[in-house]
ZAMARGU-4260 file (C-alpha; in steps of 0.2 Angstrom, whole numbers, plus 5000, padded with zeros to 4 digits):
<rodrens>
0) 4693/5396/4954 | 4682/5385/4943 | 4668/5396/4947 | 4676/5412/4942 | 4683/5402/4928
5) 4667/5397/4921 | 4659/5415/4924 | 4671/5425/4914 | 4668/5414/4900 | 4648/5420/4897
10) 4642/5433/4889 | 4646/5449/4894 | 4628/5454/4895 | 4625/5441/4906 | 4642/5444/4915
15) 4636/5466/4918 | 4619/5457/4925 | 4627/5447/4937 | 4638/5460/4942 | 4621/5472/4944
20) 4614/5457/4954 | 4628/5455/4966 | 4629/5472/4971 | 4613/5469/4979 | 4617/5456/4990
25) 4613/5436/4985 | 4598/5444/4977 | 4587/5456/4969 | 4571/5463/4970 | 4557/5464/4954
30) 4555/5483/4957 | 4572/5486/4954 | 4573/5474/4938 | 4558/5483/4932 | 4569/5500/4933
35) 4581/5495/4928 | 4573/5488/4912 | 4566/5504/4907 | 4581/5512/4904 | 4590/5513/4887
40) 4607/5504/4896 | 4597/5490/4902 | 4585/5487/4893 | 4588/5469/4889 | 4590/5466/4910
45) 4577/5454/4911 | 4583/5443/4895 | 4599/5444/4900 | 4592/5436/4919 | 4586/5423/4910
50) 4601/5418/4901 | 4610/5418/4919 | 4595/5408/4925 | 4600/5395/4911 | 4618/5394/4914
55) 4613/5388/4932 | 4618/5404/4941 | 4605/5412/4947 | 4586/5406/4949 | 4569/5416/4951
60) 4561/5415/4968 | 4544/5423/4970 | 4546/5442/4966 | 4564/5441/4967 | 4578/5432/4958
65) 4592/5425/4967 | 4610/5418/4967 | 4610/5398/4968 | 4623/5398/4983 | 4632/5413/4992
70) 4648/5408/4983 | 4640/5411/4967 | 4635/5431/4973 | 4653/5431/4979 | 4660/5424/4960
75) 4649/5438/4952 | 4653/5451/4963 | 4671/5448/4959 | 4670/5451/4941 | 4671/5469/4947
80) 4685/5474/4946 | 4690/5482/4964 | 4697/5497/4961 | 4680/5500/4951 | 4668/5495/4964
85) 4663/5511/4972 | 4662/5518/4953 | 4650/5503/4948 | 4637/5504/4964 | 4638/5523/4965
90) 4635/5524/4944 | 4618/5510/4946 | 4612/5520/4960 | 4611/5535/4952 | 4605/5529/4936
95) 4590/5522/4947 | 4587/5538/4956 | 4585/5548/4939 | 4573/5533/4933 | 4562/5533/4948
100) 4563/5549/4954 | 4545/5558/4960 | 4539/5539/4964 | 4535/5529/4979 | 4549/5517/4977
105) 4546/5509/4996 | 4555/5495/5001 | 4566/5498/4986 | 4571/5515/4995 | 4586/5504/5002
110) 4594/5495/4989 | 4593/5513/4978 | 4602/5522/4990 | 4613/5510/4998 | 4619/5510/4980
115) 4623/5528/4979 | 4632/5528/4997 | 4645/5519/4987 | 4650/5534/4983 | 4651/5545/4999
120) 4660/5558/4997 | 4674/5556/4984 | 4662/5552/4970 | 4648/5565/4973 | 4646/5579/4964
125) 4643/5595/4974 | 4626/5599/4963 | 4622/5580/4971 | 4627/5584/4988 | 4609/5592/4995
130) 4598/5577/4984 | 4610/5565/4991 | 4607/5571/5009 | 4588/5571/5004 | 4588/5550/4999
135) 4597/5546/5014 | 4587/5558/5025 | 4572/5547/5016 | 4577/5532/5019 | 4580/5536/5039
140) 4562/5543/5041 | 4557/5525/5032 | 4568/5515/5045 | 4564/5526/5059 | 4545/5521/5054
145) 4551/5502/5053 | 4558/5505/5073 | 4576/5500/5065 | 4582/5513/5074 | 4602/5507/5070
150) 4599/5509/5050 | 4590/5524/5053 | 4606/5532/5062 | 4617/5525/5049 | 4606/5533/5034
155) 4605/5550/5043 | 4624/5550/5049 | 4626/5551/5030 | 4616/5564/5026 | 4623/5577/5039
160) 4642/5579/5033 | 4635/5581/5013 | 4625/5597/5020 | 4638/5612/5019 | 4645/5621/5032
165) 4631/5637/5030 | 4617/5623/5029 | 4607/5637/5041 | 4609/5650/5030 | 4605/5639/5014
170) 4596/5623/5020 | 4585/5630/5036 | 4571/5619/5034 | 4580/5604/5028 | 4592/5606/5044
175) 4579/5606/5056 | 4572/5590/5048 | 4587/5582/5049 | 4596/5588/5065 | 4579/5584/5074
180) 4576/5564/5067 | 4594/5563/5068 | 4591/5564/5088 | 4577/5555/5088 | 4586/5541/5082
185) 4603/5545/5092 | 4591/5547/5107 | 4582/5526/5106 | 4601/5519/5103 | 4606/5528/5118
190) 4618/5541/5115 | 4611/5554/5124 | 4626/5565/5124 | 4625/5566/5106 | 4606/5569/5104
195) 4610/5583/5113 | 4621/5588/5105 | 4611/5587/5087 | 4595/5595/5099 | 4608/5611/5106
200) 4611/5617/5087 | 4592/5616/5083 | 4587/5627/5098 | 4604/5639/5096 | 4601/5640/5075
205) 4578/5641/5074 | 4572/5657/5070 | 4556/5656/5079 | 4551/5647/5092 | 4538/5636/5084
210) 4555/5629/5073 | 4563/5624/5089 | 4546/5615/5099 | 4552/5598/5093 | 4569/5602/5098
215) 4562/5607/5117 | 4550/5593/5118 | 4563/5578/5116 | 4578/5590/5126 | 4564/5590/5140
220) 4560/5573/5138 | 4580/5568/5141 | 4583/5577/5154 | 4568/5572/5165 | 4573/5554/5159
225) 4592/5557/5166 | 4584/5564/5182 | 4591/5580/5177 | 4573/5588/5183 | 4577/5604/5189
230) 4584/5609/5172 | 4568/5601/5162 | 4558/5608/5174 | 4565/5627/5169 | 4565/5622/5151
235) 4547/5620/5151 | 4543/5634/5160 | 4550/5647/5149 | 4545/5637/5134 | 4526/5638/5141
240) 4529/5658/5144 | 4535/5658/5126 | 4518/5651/5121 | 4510/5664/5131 | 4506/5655/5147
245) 4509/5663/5164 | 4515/5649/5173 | 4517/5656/5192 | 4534/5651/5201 | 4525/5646/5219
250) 4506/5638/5219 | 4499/5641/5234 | 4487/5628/5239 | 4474/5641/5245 | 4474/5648/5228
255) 4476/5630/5220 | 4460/5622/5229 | 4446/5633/5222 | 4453/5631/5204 | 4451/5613/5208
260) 4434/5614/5212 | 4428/5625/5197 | 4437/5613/5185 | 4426/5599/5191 | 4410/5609/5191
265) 4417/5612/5173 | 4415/5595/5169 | 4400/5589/5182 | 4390/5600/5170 | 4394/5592/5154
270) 4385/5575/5149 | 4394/5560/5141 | 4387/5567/5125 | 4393/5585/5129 | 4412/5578/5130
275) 4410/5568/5115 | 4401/5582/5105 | 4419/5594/5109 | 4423/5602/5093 | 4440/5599/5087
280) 4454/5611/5084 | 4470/5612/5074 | 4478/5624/5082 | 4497/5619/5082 | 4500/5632/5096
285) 4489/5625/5108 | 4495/5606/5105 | 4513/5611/5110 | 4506/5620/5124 | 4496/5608/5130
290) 4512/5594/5125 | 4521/5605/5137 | 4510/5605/5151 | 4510/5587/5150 | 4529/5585/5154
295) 4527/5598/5168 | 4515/5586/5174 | 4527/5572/5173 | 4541/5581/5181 | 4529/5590/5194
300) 4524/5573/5199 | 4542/5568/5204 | 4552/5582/5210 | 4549/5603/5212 | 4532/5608/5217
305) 4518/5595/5217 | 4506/5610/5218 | 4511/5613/5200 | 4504/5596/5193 | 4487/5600/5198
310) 4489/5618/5191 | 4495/5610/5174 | 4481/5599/5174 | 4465/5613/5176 | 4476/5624/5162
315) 4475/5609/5150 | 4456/5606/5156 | 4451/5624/5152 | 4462/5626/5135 | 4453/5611/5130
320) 4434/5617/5134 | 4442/5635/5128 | 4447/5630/5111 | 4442/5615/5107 | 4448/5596/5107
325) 4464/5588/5099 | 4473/5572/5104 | 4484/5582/5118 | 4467/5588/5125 | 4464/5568/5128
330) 4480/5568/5140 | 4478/5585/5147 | 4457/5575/5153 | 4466/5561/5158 | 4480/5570/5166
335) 4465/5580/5177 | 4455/5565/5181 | 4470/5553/5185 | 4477/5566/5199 | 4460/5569/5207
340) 4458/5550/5209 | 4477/5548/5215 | 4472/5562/5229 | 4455/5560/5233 | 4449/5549/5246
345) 4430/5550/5243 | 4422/5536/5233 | 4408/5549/5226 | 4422/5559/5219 | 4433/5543/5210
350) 4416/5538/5204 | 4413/5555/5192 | 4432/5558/5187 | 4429/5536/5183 | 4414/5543/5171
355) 4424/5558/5164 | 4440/5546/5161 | 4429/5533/5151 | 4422/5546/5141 | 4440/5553/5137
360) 4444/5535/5133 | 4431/5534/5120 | 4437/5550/5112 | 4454/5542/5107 | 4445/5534/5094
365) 4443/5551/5086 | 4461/5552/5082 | 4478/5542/5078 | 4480/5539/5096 | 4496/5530/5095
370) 4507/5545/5098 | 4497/5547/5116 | 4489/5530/5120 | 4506/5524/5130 | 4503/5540/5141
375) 4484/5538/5142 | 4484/5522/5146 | 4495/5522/5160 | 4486/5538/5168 | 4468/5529/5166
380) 4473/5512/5170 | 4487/5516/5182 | 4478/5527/5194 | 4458/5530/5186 | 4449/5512/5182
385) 4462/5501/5196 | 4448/5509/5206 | 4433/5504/5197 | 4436/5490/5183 | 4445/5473/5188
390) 4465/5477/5192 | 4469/5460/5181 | 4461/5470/5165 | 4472/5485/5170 | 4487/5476/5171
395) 4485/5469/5154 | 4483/5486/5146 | 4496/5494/5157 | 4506/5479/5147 | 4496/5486/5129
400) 4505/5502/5134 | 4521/5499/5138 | 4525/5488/5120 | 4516/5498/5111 | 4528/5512/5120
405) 4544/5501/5115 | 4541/5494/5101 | 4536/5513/5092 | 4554/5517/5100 | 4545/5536/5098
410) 4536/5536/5114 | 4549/5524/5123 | 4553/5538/5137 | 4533/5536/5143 | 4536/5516/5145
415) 4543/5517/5161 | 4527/5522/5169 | 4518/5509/5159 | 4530/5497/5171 | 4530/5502/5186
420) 4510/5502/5185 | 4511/5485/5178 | 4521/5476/5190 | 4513/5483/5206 | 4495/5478/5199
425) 4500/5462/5192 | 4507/5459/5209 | 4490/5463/5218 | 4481/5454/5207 | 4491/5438/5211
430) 4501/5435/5193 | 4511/5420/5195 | 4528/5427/5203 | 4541/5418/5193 | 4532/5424/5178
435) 4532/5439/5185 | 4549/5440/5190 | 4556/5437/5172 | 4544/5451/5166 | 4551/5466/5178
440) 4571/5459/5175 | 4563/5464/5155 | 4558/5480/5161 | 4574/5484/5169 | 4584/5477/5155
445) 4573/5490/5142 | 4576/5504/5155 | 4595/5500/5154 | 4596/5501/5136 | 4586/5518/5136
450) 4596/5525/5152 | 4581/5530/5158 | 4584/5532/5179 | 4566/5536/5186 | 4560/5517/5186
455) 4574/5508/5192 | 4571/5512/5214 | 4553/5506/5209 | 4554/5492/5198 | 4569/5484/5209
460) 4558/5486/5224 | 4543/5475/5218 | 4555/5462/5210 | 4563/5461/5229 | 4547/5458/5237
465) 4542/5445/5222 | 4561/5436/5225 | 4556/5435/5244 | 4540/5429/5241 | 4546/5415/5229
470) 4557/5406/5241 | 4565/5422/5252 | 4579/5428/5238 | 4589/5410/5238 | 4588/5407/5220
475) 4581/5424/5214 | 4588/5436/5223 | 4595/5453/5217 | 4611/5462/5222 | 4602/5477/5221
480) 4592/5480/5237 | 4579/5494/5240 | 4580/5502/5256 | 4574/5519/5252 | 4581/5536/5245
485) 4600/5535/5254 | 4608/5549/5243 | 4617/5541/5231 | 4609/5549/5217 | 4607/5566/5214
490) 4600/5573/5231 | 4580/5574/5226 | 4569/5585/5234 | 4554/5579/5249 | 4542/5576/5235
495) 4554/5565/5226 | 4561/5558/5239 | 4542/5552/5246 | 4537/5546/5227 | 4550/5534/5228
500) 4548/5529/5245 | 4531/5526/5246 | 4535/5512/5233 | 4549/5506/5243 | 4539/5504/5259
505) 4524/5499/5251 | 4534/5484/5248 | 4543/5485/5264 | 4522/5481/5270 | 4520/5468/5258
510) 4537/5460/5263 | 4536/5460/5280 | 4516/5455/5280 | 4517/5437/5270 | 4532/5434/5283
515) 4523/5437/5295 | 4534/5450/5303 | 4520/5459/5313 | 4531/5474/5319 | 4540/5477/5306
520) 4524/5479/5295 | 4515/5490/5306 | 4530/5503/5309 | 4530/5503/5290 | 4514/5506/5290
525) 4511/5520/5301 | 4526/5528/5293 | 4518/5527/5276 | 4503/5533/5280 | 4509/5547/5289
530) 4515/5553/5270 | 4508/5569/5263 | 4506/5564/5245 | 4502/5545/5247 | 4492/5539/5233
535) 4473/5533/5236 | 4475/5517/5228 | 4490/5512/5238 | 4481/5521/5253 | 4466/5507/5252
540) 4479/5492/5250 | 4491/5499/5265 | 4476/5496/5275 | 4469/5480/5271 | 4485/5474/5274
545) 4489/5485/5291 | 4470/5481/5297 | 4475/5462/5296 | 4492/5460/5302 | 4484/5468/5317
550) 4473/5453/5321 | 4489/5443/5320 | 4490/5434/5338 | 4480/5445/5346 | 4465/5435/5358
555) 4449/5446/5366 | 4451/5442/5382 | 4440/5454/5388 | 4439/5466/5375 | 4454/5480/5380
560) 4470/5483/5378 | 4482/5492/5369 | 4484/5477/5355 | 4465/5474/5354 | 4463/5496/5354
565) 4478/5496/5340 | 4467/5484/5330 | 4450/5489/5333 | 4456/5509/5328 | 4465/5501/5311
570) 4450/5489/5307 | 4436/5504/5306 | 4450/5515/5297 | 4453/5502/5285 | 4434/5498/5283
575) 4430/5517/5281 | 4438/5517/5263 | 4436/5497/5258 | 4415/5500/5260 | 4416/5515/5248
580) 4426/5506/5237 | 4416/5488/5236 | 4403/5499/5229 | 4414/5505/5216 | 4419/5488/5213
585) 4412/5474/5223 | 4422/5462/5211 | 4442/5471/5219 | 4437/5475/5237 | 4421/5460/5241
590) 4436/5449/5247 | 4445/5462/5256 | 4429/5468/5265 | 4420/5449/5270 | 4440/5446/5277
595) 4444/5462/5289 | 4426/5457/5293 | 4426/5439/5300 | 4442/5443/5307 | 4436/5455/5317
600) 4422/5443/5320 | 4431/5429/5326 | 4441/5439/5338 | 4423/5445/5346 | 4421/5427/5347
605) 4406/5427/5335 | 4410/5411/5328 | 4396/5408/5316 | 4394/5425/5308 | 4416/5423/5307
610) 4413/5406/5297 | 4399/5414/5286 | 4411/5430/5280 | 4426/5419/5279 | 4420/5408/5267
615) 4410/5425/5259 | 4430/5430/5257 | 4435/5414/5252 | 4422/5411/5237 | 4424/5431/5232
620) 4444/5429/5232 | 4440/5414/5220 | 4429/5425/5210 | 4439/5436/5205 | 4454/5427/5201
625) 4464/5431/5216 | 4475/5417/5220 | 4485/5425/5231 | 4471/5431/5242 | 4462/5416/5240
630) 4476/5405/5248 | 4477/5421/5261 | 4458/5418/5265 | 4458/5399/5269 | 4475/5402/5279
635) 4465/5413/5291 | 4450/5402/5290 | 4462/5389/5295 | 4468/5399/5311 | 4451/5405/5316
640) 4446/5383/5314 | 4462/5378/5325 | 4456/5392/5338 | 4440/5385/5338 | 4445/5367/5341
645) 4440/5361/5324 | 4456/5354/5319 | 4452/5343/5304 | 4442/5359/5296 | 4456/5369/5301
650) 4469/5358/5291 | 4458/5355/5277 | 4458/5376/5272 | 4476/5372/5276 | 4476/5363/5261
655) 4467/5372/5251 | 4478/5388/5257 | 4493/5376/5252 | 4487/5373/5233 | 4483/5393/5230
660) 4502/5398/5237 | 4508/5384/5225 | 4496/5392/5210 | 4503/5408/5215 | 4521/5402/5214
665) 4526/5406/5232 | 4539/5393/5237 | 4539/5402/5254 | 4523/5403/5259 | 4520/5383/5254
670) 4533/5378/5265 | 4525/5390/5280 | 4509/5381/5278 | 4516/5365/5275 | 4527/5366/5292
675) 4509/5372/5300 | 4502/5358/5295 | 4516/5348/5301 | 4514/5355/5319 | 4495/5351/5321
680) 4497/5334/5315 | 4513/5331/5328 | 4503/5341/5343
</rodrens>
C-alpha cells in the first residue's frame, strides 16, 4: 500500500515510464528505450528513466534498466488501470512497430510483439490483421531458429486465426509459410496429429507441386517415424514420379547387380581431385529429388523392398555425376558408399568406398552442412570408417551427430540413427557401462518426447545386455525385455522384422558370451548368421565372438571330434574376414586376430607360440584402449596358464583381468573372476 502510495504521488511522466517499463517485465531493454525515444510521445523517455532512477524505483544495469525489486514492477504495473491493460500494451506495440518497421529489431522482436498480442483479436483492426500475422509469424521463425520450439508454437498459433477464412485465395504464399513452420514447430513438441493436420491443408490447398515439397518431406518423415511405412513408402514414390523419376515397383536383383557394378566403375574412375572438382548446381528440382530418394532409402532399409535402397542409392550417385553437386549430392555418395560397406564382405571393396566416403566428407565443407551432417555422419561413421578408423573416434562423432540432431530440433527425426549407432559402438569399444547406461536411458527419454518408434527394439536391446553385464539386471534392470519382433507392433514385413532382430540377437551373443552360456551363444549365432541382410560389421564381431566361445572347454585330445570340427570350421571362418580387416585397421581387429590365434594355438598344445600371441592380444587390446578386451585377453591367458600348470602366472593375468572388468564397470564379470581366483587358491 505504501508502495503504491508513494507511486501515485510522482510525476506523471515518471508514473507513464514506469507503467511502459512494467509492461515489459522487471525490465527493459536499451533498443526499446532508443525507440521509443525517437518518437514525438516519448521523447523525454530517457529523462523521465532518470527521474524514476532517482526516486529509487528503478536502476540501470548494463544495457537495460531494471525495477529494484519485483514488487516494485508489480506497483508500477498496477497504476494501469485494468480495464485499460490490453488498450496500453496493444497501443505501445504498435506505436513501436510503426517506428521500427523495415529494421532488424532482433532480440527486441519479442518484447514488440508480445506487446501487440495484447490486443488479439478484439483490438485489431482488420487492415492490421495480415501485418499482425506477419510479426508473430517473425517472431516464430526467430524462436524456431533459437530451438524454443514452445514460444515458437505460441507465436505462430497467433498468427493463424488473424489470416481469413479465403487465406488461399488472398494469402497463397504467406499460407504456405505459415502452415508449413507451424508444423514444424507442432511436429518437435509432439503433436503429431496436428502437424498433420497443418501438413494435409498444405498438400490439399498448393498449386503446384514444388509449393507442396516441404509439405511431403516432413508428412514422409512423420509417418516413417510412427512406423507408418507403407504409407511413407507410397508417398515418396509418387512424389519421386512427380519429379519425373521412374521409380519401378519390384527391383529384381538380376537387374539391380550390374547397375551396382557400373556405379562403382563410375566412381573407381574418378580421383580424389575429380570428386572434389564436381561442379556445383542449384537446381531446386534435383535437391528434392534427391531429398526424396534419401527417405526411400531410410524407409527401404527398414521395411518393403530392400532392393529398393540400393536402387535409390545409384539414382542419386548418377543425378549427382549428371548434374552436378549440392549438399543432397553428399548424402546421396554417402548413402552409395555406406550400403556397399554394409553388404560387401570383401576388404579390397570397403577399402575404395572408405576412400570415396572421405572424400565426400571433405566436400561438406563446401556447403552449410548442418542441415545434412546428422545423416552423413551416422551413414559414414555408422557403417563406412567403423571399418577403417578407430571405433572410439566413431562413436564420439556418432554422439557430434546426434546433438547436433537434437539440439537444431529441425533434423531431430535423423537422431535416432545417430543412437543406435552410438550405443552399439560405444559398447565394442568398451565405454564404461554405467556411463553408458545413463546415456541410452537419454536416448530413449529424447525418442519418447519425439514419439519416434524405430529405435526403441534397438536401443532397449543394448541397455539390456549393458544392465547384465553391470551386475546381471539386479539394480539396473529394465522392465522392457528384448526378445525379438513378437507382433505386438504393427506386423512388419521379413526385412523389418530381420533389422530389428539382428540387433536383438546380436545382443543375445554378446549376452550370453560374457556369461559364459556356450550353447546359447552359438544357436544365436548360427541363427544370425544364417540372415540374408546381416550387416558386415556386425558379421566380423558375430564371429570373433562365435570363433571364441567355441574354444570354451574344449581339449585336443587327439585332434577330432565334432566340438574340436565345430571350432576348428568357426575359427578359419572368423579368421577369413578378421585378416582382411587388420589390414584395413590393425589398430580395431590386431587384438581380435593375435586372440582367435593363440587360442587356437593353445588348444594344438603349441604353448610357446600360444603365450607369444596372447600377450600380442594383450598389449594390442591395451593399445587401443579396449578395456573390455583387454580384461578378456588376460582372462584367457589365465585359462591357457592354469591348463598348463602355471598356477601363479595364471592368477596373476587373473588380476589383471580383474582390474580391466573393474575399469570397464562390469560388476559381474569381477565377481566371475574373483570367484576363479577364489577356487585356485582353495584347490
Amino acid at each position: 500500500y505504501l508502495l503504491s502510495a508513494k507511486m501515485t504521488s510522482l510525476p506523471e511522466n515518471i508514473q507513464l515510464a514506469l507503467k511502459v517499463v512494467s509492461c515489459f517485465g522487471i525490465k527493459v531493454d536499451e533498443s526499446i528505450v532508443g525507440y521509443l525515444s525517437s518518437t514525438s510521445q516519448y521523447s523525454d523517455f530517457r529523462d523521465w528513466l532518470d527521474q524514476a532512477i532517482n526516486e529509487g524505483c528503478i536502476r540501470k544495469h548494463e544495457n537495460n534498466y531494471k525495477f529494484v525489486h519485483d514488487k516494485v514492477s508489480e506497483a508500477a504495473y498496477n497504476l494501469i488501470a485494468n480495464g485499460n491493460k490490453s488498450q496500453f500494451h496493444y497501443d505501445l506495440g504498435i506505436l513501436l512497430y510503426s517506428t521500427s518497421k523495415g529494421q532488424d529489431l532482433g532480440g527486441a522482436l519479442f518484447q514488440v510483439v508480445d506487446q501487440i498480442n495484447h490486443g488479439i483479436p478484439s483490438l485489431i483492426k482488420p487492415r492490421m490483421k495480415i501485418v499482425i500475422a506477419e510479426l508473430n509469424f517473425n517472431a516464430g521463425r526467430k524462436a524456431m531458429d533459437l530451438s524454443d520450439f514452445e514460444t515458437a508454437s505460441s507465436y505462430l498459433n497467433n498468427a493463424l486465426p488473424l489470416l481469413p477464412k479465403n487465406r488461399w485465395r488472398r494469402h497463397y504464399d504467406f499460407s504456405l509459410r505459415l502452415l508449413l513452420l507451424r508444423a514444424k514447430t507442432i511436429y518437435l513438441r509432439g503433436n503429431i496429429e496436428e502437424a498433420c493436420d497443418s501438413l494435409m491443408e498444405i498438400i490439399k490447398n498448393g498449386r503446384c507441386i514444388e509449393d507442396k515439397l516441404d509439405a511431403y518431406y516432413l508428412h514422409v518423415t512423420i509417418l516413417h517415424a510412427c512406423e507408418e511405412r507403407e504409407e511413407a513408402y507410397t508417398i515418396c514414390c509418387e512424389v519421386l514420379s512427380q519429379l519425373k523419376e521412374t521409380i519401378p515397383d519390384y527391383v529384381d536383383m538380376k537387374d539391380l547387380t550390374p547397375m551396382l557394378q557400373e556405379t562403382g566403375r563410375m566412381l573407381a574412375r574418378m580421383s580424389d581431385a575429380d570428386l572434389l572438382g564436381m561442379k556445383e548446381t542449384d537446381n531446386s528440382s534435383l535437391r528434392f529429388t534427391l531429398k526424396f530418394y534419401t527417405l526411400l532409402c531410410y524407409i527401404s532399409y527398414y521395411c518393403i523392398t530392400s532392393n529398393m535402397l540400393p536402387f535409390a542409392c545409384c539414382r542419386m550417385v548418377r543425378l549427382t555425376l549428371e548434374h552436378g553437386v549440392c549438399e543432397d549430392s553428399i548424402l546421396g555418395l554417402v548413402s552409395y558408399c555406406g550400403f556397399i560397406c554394409h553388404a560387401t564382405k570383401q576388404a579390397s571393396v570397403i577399402r575404395e568406398m572408405g576412400r570415396v566416403g572421405k572424400v565426400v566428407m571433405n566436400m561438406l565443407k563446401r556447403f552449410d552442412s548442418s542441415a545434412i551432417m546428422p545423416n552423413v555422419y551416422h551413414i559414414y561413421y555408422g557403417y563406412i570408417a567403423v571399418h577403417t578408423a578407430p571405433v572410439q573416434l566413431c562413436t564420439d562423432n556418432l554422439r557430434v551427430g546426434f546433438k547436433v540432431a537434437v539440439s537444431s530440433g529441425k533434423y531431430a527425426h535423423v537422431a535416432f540413427f545417430n543412437s543406435i549407432h552410438t550405443a552399439r559402438n560405444a559398447f565394442l569399444s568398451g565405454q564404461h557401462l554405467s556411463t553408458l547406461l545413463k546415456e541410452i536411458d537419454y536416448y530413449l527419454q529424447v525418442m519418447t518426447q519425439f514419439r519416434n518408434k524405430i529405435p526403441m527394439p534397438y536401443l532397449r536391446a543394448y541397455r539390456e545386455t549393458i544392465s547384465i553385464l553391470i551386475d546381471k539386471g539386479h539394480s539396473t534392470g529394465s522392465q522392457n525385455k528384448t526378445t525379438g519382433h513378437n507382433g505386438n507392433a504393427a506386423t512388419p514385413n521379413a526385412v523389418n522384422a530381420e533389422r530389428c532382430n539382428e540387433t536383438v540377437y546380436f545382443n543375445h551373443i554378446l549376452q550370453s558370451f560374457w556369461l559364459g552360456q556356450s550353447e546359447r551363444c552359438y544357436h544365436y549365432s548360427k541363427k544370425v548368421l544364417e540372415f540374408q541382410f546381416l550387416g558386415s560389421h556386425n558379421r566380423l564381431m558375430i564371429l570373433f565372438y562365435a570363433a571364441l566361445n567355441a574354444f570354451r572347454g574344449l581339449n585336443n585330445k587327439n585332434g577330432s571330434g565334432s566340438k574340436f570340427t565345430k571350432a576348428k570350421t568357426l575359427f578359419e571362418e572368423a579368421m577369413s574376414v578378421l585378416r582382411p580387416s587388420l589390414e584395413l585397421s590393425p589398430l580395431n581387429f590386431s587384438n581380435k586376430v593375435y586372440l582367435l590365434e593363440a587360442e587356437m594355438l593353445s588348444l594344438e598344445k603349441k604353448h610357446q607360440e600360444a603365450t607369444s600371441l596372447y600377450a600380442a592380444a594383450i598389449t594390442s587390446a591395451c593399445s587401443a584402449g579396449y578395456v573390455h578386451e583387454h580384461g578378456l585377453a588376460c582372462e584367457l591367458a589365465g585359462h591357457h596358464y592354469k591348463k598348463i600348470g602355471e598356477v601363479e602366472t595364471a592368477i596373476d593375468f587373473f588380476e589383471q583381468s580383474k582390474r580391466s572388468y573393474m575399469g570397464w564397470g562390469s560388476k559381474m564379470k569381477v565377481d566371475f573372476i574373483t570367484q576363479k581366483i577364489e577356487n585356485i587358491h582353495r584347490n
